[in-house]
C-alpha positions in Angstrom: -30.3 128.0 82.1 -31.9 131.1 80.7 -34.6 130.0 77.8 -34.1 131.6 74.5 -36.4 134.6 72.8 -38.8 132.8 70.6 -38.8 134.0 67.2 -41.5 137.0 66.6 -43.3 136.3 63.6 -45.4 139.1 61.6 -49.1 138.1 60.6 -49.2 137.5 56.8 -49.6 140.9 54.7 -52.4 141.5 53.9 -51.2 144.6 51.4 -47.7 144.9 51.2 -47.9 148.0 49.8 -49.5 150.3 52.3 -47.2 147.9 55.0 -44.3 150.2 53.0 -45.9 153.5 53.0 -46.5 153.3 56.5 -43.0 152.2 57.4 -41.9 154.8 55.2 -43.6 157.8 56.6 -43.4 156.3 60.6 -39.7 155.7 60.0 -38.9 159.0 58.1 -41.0 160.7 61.4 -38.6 158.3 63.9 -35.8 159.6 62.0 -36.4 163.8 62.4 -37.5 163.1 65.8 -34.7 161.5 67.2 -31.8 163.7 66.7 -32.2 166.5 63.6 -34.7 166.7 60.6 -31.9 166.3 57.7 -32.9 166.0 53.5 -30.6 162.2 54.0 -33.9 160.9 56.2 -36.0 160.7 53.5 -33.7 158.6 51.4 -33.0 156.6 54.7 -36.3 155.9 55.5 -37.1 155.3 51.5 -34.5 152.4 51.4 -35.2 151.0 54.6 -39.2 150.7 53.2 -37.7 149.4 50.0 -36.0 146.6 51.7 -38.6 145.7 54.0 -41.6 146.0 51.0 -39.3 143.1 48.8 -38.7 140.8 51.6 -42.6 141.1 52.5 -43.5 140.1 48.9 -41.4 137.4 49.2 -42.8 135.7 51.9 -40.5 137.3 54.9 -42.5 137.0 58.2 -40.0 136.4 60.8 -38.6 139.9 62.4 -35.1 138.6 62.9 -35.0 138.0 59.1 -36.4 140.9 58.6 -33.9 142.9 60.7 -30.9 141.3 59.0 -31.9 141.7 56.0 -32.1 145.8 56.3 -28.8 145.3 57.9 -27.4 143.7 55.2 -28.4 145.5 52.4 -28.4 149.7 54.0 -24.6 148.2 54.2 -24.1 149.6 50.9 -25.5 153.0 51.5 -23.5 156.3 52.0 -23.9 157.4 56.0 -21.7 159.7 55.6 -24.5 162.6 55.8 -26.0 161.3 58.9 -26.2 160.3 62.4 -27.6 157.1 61.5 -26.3 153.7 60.7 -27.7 150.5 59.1 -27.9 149.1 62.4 -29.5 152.2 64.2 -31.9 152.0 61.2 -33.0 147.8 61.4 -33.5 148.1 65.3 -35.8 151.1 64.6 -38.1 149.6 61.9 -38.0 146.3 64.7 -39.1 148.8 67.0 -41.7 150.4 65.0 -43.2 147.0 64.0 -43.3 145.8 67.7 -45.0 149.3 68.1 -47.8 148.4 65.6 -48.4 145.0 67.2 -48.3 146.1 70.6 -45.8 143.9 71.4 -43.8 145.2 74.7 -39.8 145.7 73.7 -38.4 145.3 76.4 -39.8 141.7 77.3 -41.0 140.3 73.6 -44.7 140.1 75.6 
């Protein structure tokens, strides 16, 4: 039997706030590069931070939560002007925090 994929838990934040500025900036940069620059990536990327920023100050450590929670919430935003998707958008902020950790993707090592 297969063992499950142990949780992945952030180090505390030390400054929230420059956590969000980066995500902001890295994910808006993610967004031009992977298909088209478009004016909606800033907003995208802006709401993603948003999300991510609140659930920091609250405590939020744990990726998955993380994840689910940007899911949950982009719900409510209008896609229609892009290629993106609230699901496209919480697996890339996973990605980019993996990134930052060094923390291999394809493996969780």
């Amino acid at each position: 039997m297969s063992e499950p994929i142990p949780a992945i838990t952030l180090p505390p934040s030390q400054n929230p706030q420059q956590e969000g500025e980066w995500l902001l900036r890295a994910l808006h940069r993610w967004l031009d590069e992977e298909f088209i620059p478009e004016p909606v990536n800033q907003t995208i990327a802006t709401r993603a931070a948003q999300i991510y920023l609140r659930q920091r100050f609250e405590g939020e450590n744990d990726l998955g939560s993380l994840v689910i929670a940007i899911v949950t919430e982009m719900q409510a935003f209008d896609f229609s002007k892009s290629f993106y998707s609230e699901f496209a958008i919480a697996n890339a902020v996973s990605d980019l925090l993996l990134d930052s950790l060094g923390i291999d993707r394809c493996c969780g090592q």
